[in-house]
Structures are given as structure tokens and as C-alpha cells.
ZASEFI-827415 format. One record per atom (N, C-alpha, C): atom name; x, y, z. Coordinates in steps of 0.1 Angstrom, whole numbers, plus 5000, padded with zeros to 4 digits. Atoms other than C-alpha are relative to their C-alpha. Layout:
# residues N
R    a     xx     yy     zz
R   CA      X      Y      Z
...
This chain:
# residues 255
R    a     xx     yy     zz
R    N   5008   4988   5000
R   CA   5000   5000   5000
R    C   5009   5012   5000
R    N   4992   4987   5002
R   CA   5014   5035   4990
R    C   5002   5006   5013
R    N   5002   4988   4987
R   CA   5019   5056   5021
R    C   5002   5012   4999
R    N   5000   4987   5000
R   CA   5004   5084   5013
R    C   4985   5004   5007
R    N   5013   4995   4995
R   CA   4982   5104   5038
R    C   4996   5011   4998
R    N   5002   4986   5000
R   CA   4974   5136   5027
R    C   4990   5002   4986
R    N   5011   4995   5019
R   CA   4947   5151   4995
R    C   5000   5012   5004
R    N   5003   4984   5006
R   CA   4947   5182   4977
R    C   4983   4997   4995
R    N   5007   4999   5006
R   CA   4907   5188   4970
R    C   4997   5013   4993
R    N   5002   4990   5005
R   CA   4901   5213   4945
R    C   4987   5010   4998
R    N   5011   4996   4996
R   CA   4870   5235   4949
R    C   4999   5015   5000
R    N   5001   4985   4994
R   CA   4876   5268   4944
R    C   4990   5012   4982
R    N   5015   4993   5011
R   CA   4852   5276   4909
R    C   4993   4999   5000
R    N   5014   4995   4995
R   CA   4822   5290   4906
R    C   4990   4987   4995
R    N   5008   5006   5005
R   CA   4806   5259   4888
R    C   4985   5005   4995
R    N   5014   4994   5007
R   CA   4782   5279   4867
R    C   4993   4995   4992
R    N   5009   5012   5006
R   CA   4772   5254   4843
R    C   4991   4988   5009
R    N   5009   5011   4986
R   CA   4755   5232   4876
R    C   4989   5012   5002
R    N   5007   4993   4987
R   CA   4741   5262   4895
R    C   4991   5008   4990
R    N   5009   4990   5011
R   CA   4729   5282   4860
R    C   4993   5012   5009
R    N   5005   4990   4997
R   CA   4709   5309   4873
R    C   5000   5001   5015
R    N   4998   4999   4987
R   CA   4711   5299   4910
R    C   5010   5005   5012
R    N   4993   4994   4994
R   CA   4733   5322   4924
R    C   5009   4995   5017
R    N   4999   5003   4982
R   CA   4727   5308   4964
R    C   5011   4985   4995
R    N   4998   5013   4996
R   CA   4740   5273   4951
R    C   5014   4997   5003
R    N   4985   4998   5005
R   CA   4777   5264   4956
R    C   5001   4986   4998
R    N   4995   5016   5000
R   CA   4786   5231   4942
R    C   5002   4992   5003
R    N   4996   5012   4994
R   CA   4806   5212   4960
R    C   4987   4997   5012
R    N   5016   5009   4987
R   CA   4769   5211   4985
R    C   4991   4999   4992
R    N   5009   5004   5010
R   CA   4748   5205   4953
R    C   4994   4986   5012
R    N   5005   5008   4993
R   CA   4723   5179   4971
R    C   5000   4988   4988
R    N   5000   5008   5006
R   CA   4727   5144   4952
R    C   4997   4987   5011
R    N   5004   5013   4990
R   CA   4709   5114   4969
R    C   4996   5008   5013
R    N   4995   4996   4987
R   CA   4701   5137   4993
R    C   5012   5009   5010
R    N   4990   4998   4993
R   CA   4735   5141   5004
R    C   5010   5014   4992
R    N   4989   4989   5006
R   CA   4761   5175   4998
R    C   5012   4991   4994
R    N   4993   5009   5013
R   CA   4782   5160   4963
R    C   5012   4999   5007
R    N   4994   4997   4995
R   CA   4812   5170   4982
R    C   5002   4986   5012
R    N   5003   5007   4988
R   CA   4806   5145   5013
R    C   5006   4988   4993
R    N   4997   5010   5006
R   CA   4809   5114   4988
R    C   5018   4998   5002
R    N   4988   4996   5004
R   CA   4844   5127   4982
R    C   5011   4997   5013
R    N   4994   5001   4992
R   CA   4852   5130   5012
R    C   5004   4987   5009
R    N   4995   5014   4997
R   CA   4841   5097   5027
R    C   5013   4990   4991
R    N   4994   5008   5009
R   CA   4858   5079   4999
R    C   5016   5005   5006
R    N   4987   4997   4995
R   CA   4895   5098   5012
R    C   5000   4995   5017
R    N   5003   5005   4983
R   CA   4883   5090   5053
R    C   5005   4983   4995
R    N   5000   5020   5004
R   CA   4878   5047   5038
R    C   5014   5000   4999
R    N   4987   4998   5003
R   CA   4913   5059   5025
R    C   5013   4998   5007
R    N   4992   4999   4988
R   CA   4929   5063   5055
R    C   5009   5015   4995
R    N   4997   4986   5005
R   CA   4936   5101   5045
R    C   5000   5006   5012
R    N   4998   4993   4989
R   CA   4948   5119   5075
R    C   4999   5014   5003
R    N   4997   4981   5000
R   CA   4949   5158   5063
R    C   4992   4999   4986
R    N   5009   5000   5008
R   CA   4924   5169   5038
R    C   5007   5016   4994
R    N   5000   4983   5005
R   CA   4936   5207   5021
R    C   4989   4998   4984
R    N   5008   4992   5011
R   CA   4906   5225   5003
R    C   4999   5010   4996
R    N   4995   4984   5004
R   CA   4914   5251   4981
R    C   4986   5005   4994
R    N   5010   4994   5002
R   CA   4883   5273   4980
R    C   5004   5011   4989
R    N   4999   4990   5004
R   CA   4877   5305   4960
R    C   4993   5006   4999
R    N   5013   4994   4997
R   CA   4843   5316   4950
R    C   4991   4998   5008
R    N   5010   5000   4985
R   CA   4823   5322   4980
R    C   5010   4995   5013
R    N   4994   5006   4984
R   CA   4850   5312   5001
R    C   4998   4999   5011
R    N   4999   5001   4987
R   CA   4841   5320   5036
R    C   4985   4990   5004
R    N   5010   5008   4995
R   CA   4806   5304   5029
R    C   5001   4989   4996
R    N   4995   5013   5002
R   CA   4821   5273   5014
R    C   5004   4991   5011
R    N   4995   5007   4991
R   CA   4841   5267   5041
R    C   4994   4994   5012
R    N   5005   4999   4990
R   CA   4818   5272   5065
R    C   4991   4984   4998
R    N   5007   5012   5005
R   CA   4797   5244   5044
R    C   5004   4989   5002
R    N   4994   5009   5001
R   CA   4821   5223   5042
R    C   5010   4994   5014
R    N   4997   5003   4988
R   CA   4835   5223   5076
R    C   4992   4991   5008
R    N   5011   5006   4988
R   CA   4804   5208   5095
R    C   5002   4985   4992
R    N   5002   5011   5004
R   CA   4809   5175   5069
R    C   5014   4991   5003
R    N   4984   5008   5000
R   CA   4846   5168   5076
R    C   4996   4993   5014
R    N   5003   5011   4993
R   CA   4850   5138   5103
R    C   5008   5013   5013
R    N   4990   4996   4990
R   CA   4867   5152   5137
R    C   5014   4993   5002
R    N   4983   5004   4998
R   CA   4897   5128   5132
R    C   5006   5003   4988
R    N   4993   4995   5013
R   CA   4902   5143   5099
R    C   5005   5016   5001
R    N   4997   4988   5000
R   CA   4930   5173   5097
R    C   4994   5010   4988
R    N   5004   4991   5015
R   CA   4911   5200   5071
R    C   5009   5013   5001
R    N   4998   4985   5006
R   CA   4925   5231   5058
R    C   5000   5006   4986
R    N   5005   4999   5017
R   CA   4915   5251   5035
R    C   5009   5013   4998
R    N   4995   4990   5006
R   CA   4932   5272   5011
R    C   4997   5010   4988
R    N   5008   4993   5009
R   CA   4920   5300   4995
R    C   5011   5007   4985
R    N   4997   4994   5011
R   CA   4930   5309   4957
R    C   4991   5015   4997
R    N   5006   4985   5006
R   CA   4929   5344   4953
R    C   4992   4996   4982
R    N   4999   5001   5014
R   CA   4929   5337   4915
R    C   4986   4992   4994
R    N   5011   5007   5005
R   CA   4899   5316   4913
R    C   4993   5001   4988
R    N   5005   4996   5010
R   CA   4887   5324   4882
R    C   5015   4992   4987
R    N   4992   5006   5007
R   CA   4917   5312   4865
R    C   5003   4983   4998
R    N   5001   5012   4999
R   CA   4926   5277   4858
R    C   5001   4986   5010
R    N   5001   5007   4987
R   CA   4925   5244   4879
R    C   5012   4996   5003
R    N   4987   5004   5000
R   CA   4965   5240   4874
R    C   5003   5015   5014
R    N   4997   4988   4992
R   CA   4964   5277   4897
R    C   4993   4996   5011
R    N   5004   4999   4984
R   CA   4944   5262   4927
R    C   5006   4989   5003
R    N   4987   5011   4988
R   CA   4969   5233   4931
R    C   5008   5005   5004
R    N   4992   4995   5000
R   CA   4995   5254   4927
R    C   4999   5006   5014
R    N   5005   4995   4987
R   CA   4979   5273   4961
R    C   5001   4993   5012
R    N   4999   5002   4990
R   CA   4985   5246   4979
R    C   5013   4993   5004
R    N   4987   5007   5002
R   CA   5019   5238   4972
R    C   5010   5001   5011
R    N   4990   5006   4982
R   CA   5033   5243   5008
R    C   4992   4995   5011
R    N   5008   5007   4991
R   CA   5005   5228   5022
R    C   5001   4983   5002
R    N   5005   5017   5006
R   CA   5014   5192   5011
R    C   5017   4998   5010
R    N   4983   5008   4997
R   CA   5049   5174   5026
R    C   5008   4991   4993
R    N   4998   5012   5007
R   CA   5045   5141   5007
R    C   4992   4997   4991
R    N   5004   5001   5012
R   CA   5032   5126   4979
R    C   4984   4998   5006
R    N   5015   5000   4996
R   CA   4993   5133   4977
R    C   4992   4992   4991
R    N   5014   4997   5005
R   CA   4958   5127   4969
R    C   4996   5009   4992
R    N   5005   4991   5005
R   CA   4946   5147   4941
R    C   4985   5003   4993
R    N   5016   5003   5000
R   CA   4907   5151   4934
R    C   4999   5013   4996
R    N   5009   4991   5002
R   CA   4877   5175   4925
R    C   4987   5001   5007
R    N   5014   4997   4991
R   CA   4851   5185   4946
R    C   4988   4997   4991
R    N   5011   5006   5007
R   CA   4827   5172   4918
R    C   5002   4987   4991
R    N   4999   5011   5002
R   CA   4840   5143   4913
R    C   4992   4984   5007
R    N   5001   5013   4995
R   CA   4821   5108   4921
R    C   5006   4990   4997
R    N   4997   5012   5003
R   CA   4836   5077   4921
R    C   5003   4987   5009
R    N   5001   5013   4991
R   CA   4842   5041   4935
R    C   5007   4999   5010
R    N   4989   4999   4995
R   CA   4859   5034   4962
R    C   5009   4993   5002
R    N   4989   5008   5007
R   CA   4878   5009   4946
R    C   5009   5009   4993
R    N   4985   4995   5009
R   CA   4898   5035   4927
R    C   5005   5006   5007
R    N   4988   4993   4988
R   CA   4913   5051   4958
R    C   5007   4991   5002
R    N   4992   5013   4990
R   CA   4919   5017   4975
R    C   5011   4997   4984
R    N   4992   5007   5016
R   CA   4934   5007   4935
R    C   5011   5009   4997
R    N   4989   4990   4997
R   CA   4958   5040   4937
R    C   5010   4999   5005
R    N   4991   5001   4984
R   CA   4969   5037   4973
R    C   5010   4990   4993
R    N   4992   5018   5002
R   CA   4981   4998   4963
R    C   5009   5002   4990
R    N   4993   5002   5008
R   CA   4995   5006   4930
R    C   5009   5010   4995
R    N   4991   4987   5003
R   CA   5011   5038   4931
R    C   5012   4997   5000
R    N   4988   4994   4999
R   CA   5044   5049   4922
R    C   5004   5013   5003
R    N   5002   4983   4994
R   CA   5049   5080   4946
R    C   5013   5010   4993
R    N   4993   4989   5009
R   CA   5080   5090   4923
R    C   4995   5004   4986
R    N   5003   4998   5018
R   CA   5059   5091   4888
R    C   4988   5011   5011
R    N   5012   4991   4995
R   CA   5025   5115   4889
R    C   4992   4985   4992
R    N   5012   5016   5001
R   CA   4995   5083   4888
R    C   4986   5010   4998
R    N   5012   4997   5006
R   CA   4966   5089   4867
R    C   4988   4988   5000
R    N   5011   5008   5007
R   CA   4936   5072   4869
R    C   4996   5000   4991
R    N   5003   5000   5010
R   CA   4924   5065   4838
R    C   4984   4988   4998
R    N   5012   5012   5005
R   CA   4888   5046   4822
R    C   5003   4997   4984
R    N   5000   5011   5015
R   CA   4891   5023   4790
R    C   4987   4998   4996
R    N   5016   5008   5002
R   CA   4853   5016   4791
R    C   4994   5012   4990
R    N   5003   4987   5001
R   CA   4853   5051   4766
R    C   4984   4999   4997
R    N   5013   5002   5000
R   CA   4819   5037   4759
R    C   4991   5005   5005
R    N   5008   4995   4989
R   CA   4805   5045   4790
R    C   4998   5015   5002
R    N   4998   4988   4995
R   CA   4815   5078   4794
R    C   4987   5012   4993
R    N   5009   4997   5004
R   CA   4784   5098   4796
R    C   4999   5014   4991
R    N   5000   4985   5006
R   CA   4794   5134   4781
R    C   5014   4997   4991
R    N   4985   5003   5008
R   CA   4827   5123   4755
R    C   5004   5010   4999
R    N   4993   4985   5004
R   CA   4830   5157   4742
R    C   5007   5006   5009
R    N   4995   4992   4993
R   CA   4838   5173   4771
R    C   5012   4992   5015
R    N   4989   5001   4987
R   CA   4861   5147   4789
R    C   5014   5002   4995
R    N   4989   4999   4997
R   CA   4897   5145   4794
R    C   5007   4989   4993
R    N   4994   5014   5008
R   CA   4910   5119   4763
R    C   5019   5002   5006
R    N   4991   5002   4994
R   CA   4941   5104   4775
R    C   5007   4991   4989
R    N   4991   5009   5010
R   CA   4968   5085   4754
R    C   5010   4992   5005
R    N   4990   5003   4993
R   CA   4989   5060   4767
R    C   5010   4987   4992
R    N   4993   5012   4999
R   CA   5017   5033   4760
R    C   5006   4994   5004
R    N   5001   5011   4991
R   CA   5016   5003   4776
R    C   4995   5009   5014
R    N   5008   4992   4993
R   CA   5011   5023   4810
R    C   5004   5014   5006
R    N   4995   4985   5004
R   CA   5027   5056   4804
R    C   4989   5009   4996
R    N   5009   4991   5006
R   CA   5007   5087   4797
R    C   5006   5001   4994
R    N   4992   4992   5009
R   CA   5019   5101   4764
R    C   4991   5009   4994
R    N   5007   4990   5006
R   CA   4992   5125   4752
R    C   4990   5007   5013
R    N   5010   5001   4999
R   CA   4965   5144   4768
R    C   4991   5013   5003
R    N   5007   4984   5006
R   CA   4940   5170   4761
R    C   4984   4997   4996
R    N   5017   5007   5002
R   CA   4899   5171   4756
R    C   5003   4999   4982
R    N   5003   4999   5016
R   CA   4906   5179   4713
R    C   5010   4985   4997
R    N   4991   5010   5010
R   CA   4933   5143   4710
R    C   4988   4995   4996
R    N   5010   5008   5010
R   CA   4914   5125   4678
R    C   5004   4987   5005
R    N   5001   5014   4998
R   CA   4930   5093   4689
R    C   5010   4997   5016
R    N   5001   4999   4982
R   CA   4928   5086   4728
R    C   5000   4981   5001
R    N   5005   5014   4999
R   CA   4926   5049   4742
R    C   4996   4999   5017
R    N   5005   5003   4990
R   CA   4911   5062   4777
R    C   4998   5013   5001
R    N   5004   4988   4995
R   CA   4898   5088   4798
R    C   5004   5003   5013
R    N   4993   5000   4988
R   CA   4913   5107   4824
R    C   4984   5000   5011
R    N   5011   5003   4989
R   CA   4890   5098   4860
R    C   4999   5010   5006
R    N   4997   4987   4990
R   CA   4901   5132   4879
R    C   5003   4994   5011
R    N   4995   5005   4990
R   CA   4918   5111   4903
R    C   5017   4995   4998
R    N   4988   5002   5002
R   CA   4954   5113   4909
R    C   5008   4998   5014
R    N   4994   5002   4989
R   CA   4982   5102   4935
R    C   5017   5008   4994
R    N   4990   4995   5007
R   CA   5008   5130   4927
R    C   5014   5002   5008
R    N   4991   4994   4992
R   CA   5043   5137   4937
R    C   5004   5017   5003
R    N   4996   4983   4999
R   CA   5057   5173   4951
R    C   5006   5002   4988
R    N   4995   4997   5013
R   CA   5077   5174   4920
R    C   4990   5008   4988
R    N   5008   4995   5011
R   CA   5045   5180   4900
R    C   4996   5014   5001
R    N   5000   4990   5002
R   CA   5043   5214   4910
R    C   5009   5006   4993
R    N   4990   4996   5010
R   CA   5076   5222   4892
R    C   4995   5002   4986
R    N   5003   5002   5010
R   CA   5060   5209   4864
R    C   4991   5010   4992
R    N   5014   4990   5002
R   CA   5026   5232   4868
R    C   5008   5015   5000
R    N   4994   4987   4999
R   CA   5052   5264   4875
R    C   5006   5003   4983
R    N   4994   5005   5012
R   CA   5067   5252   4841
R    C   4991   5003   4990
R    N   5012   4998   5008
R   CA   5036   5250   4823
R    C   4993   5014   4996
R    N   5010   4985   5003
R   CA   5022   5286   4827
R    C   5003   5011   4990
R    N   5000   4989   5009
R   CA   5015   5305   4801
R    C   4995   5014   5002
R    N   5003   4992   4996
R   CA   5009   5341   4810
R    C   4994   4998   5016
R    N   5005   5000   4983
R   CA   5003   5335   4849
R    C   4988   4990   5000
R    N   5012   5010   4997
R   CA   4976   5307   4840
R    C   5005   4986   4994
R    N   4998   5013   5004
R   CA   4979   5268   4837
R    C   4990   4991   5008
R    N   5005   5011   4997
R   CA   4960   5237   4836
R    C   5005   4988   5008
R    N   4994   5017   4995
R   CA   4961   5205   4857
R    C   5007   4994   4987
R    N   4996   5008   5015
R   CA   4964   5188   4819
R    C   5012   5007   4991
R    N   4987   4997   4997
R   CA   4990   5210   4811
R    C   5015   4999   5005
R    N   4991   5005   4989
R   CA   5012   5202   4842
R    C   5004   4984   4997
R    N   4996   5015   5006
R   CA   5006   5165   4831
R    C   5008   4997   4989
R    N   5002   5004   5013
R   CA   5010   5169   4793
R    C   5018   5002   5002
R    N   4988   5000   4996
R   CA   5045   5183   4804
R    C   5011   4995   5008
R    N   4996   5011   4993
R   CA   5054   5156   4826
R    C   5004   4990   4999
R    N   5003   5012   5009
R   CA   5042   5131   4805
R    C   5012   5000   4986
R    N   4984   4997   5014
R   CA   5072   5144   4779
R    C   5011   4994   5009
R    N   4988   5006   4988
R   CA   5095   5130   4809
R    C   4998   4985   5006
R    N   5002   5014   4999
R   CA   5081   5098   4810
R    C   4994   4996   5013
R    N   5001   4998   4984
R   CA   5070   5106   4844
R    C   4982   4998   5008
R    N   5019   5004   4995
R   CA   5031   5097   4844
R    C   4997   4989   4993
R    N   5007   5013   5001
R   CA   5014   5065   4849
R    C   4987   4995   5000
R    N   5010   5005   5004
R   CA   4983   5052   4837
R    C   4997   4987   5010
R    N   5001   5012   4986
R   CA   4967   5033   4868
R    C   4982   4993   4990
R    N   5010   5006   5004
R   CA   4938   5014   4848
R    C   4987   4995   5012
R    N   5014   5007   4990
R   CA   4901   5012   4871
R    C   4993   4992   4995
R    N   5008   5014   4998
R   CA   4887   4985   4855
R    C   4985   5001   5000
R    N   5019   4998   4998
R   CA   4849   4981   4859
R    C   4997   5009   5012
R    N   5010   4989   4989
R   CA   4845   5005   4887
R    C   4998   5011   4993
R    N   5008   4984   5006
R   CA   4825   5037   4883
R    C   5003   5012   5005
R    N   4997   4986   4994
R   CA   4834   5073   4885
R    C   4992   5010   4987
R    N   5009   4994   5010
R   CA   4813   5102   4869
R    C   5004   5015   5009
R    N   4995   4990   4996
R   CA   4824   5138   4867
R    C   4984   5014   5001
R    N   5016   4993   4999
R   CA   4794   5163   4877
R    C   5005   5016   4994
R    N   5001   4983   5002
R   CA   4794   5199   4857
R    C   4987   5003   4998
R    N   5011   4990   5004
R   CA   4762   5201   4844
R    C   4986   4989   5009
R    N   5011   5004   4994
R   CA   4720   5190   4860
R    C   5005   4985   4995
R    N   5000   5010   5007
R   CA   4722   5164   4831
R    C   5011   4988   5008
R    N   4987   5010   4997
R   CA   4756   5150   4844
R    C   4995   4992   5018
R    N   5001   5005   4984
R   CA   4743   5149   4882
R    C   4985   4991   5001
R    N   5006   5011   4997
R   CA   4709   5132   4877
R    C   5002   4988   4985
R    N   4995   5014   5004
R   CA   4730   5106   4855
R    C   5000   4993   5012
R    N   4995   5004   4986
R   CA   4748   5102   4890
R    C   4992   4995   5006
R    N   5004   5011   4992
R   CA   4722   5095   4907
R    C   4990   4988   4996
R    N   5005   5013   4999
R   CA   4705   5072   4889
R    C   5008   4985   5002
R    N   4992   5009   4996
R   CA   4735   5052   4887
R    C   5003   4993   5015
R    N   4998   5003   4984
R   CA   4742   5055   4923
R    C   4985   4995   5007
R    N   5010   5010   4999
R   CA   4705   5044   4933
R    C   4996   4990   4995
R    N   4997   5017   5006
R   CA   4708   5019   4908
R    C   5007   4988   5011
R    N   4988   5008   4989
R   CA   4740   5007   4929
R    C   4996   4995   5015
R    N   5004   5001   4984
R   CA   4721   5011   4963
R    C   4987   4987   5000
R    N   5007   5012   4999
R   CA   4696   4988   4952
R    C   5004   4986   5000
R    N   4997   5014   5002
R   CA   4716   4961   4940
R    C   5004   4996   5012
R    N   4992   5005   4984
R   CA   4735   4960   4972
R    C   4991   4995   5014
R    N   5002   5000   4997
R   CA   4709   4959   4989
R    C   4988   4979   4997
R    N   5006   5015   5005
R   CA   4691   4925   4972
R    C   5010   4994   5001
R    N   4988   5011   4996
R   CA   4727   4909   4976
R    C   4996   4997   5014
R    N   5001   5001   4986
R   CA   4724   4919   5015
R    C   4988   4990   5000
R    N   5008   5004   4993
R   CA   4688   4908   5015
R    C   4999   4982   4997
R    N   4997   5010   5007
R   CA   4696   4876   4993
R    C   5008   4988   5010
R    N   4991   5007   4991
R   CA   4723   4867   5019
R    C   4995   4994   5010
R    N   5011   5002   4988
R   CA   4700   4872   5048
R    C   4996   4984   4998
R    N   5010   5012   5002
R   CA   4675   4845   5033
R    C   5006   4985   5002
R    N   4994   5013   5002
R   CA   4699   4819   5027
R    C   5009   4995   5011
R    N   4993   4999   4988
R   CA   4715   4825   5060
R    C   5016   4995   4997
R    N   4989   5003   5004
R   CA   4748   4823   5042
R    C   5010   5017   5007
């Protein structure tokens, strides 16, 4: 198992394609199942064994925090870091928290869902000197194509990656286990004072230095727009069902 205890979550854009006209809403507490989208995120790093959480806020910051403070565990260390710059890209609110980190981290999106097999599948398989990309092969699945994150790899190297590559053979998940080094990379990357996460990679990935961690059949789904979040939950009450006819299946058979 990697030993790495620490996550960068990133959180600091306005998410205006989710909230559209709703000004009051802030994302990462969009309600999904019920629950603030954010919360999933979080359990899934707690299961993790994730000891320090930094969230780099920006728009709305003090009422983010405040949001997002009452959902964190009490044995979990949070801090949050606010990106002045928020408005600029998501390579500028890692960068924000680049003395916040010690060791090689957790890196995520506050609108990200996913299983919590691709953490536990991370942790186990990481190389904390490469930057570790999750990646999906199933591109089938992927419910918005246009707008994800085509990835290119060989054997299990990243070597391309950008939403316009014509020929991809996966999709980035928004789940990564990065080293400190990758901020050099993101300082490297900027073009007039702004850079992308995919950026920071694509120039990394020229150094042979990013790994393609293959998830397999588990599920992760990236939320920007209504459409994308009641996919989410039907999938995820889909999931709550089945689990729930195994449990009651088990029951019966007294197995």
C-alpha cells in the first residue's frame, strides 16, 4: 500500500454550468441522493485512510468553508486554502496549495464521484516517484465524451493528453496520486500566469513521468452540468439497490 496520507481537493470555481441561474448554490453542496456531492468525496478519502484533507476554496469562500467544515470527520485534519485567483485555471488552485502538502498526495475534485475501489486501487498501485493517473478504457461509457479529458497512453505511460486528442485509448477519471515534484511541472507550464492541471501533466508526461493506473469496471462520473448529476444518481441508486438485494439475498439463505 502507498503511504500516502494527505489530499489536495480542489474547489475553488464558481461551477456555473450546475448552478445556472442559482446564484445561492455552491457546488461542491449541490444535494445528490440527498447528500452534499462534496461529502461522497470526502468519505471515499476518510475509507482511504487520508489523514489531512487541504481545500482550496475561492468563490464564495468563507461560505464554502463554513459548508464544508460541519461535513469533515473530527479525526480528519482540514484546511482550507483559499486561491485568490479563482477564476483562472484548475493548474492555479493546486499550485495554492503547494506548501500545504509534505509528501506525495491525493489529488481530486470536489465534483468528482467515484468508487471506492479507485482510491483503495491508487493507494496499492502507486508509484509515489511518477505523477498516477487514473484513467477509464470503458470510453463507451463515458456519459458526456465531448467534454472529457481523452488520454493517450503506452503500455502504461501517459503520452498525450488534452479534451481535442482525435485518437485517445482512455479517459482521464480526475483522480490522481501526485508527487511534490508536479508542481515544478505546473510552475513550468504557465502561460501568461495561468495553467491547467492537463497542462502540468502533458508536460510531465514528455519525461516519461506519468502512469496510467487502469480502474477497470468501477464507476466514476464527473458532475458539471444537472444532466451529468441526475445521470449520477441514477446510477448510484441503481447501485444502492443492487447491494441491497445481495444483503437481503444473503439474509434469506442465512449464508
Amino acid at each position: 500500500m502507498t503511504p500516502v496520507s494527505e489530499a489536495v481537493v480542489l474547489m475553488a470555481g464558481s461551477g456555473s454550468r450546475l448552478r445556472g441561474r442559482d446564484e445561492k448554490l455552491l457546488k461542491p453542496l449541490a444535494p445528490i441522493l440527498g447528500r452534499p456531492l462534496v461529502c461522497y468525496t470526502i468519505e471515499a478519502l476518510v475509507r482511504a485512510r487520508i489523514e489531512k484533507i487541504n481545500f482550496v476554496v475561492g468563490y464564495e469562500a468563507e461560505r464554502l468553508r463554513a459548508g464544508v467544515k460541519e461535513l469533515v470527520p473530527s479525526t480528519i485534519e482540514a484546511r482550507f486554502i483559499e486561491n485568490f485567483e479563482w477564476q483562472k485555471q484548475n493548474g492555479i488552485s493546486l499550485l495554492a496549495a503547494a506548501g500545504a502538502v509534505s509528501g506525495p498526495f491525493v489529488l481530486t475534485m470536489s465534483d468528482h464521484l467515484f468508487d471506492q475501489t479507485i482510491v483503495d486501487l491508487l493507494k496499492r498501485s502507486a508509484d509515489v516517484d511518477l505523477l498516477n493517473l487514473a484513467v477509464d478504457r470503458k470510453i463507451e461509457s463515458i456519459f458526456d465524451l465531448d467534454d472529457a479529458m481523452k488520454v493517450q497512453t503506452r503500455r502504461n505511460k501517459v503520452t498525450a493528453i488534452s479534451k481535442d486528442l482525435r485518437r485517445y485509448d482512455a479517459i482521464d477519471a480526475g483522480l490522481f496520486i501526485c508527487p511534490v515534484g508536479f508542481f515544478d511541472y505546473l510552475e513550468q507550464s504557465k502561460r501568461n500566469g495561468d495553467c491547467s492541471l492537463a497542462d502540468g501533466v502533458r508536460l510531465m508526461a514528455r519525461d516519461g513521468k506519468v502512469r496510467a493506473i487502469d480502474i477497470g469496471a468501477s464507476w466514476w462520473q464527473d458532475i458539471d452540468t444537472m444532466d451529468m448529476l441526475w445521470h449520477a444518481e441514477e446510477k448510484m441508486a441503481g447501485a444502492v439497490t443492487q447491494k441491497n438485494r445481495a444483503e437481503l439475498a444473503i439474509y434469506r439463505t442465512g449464508s
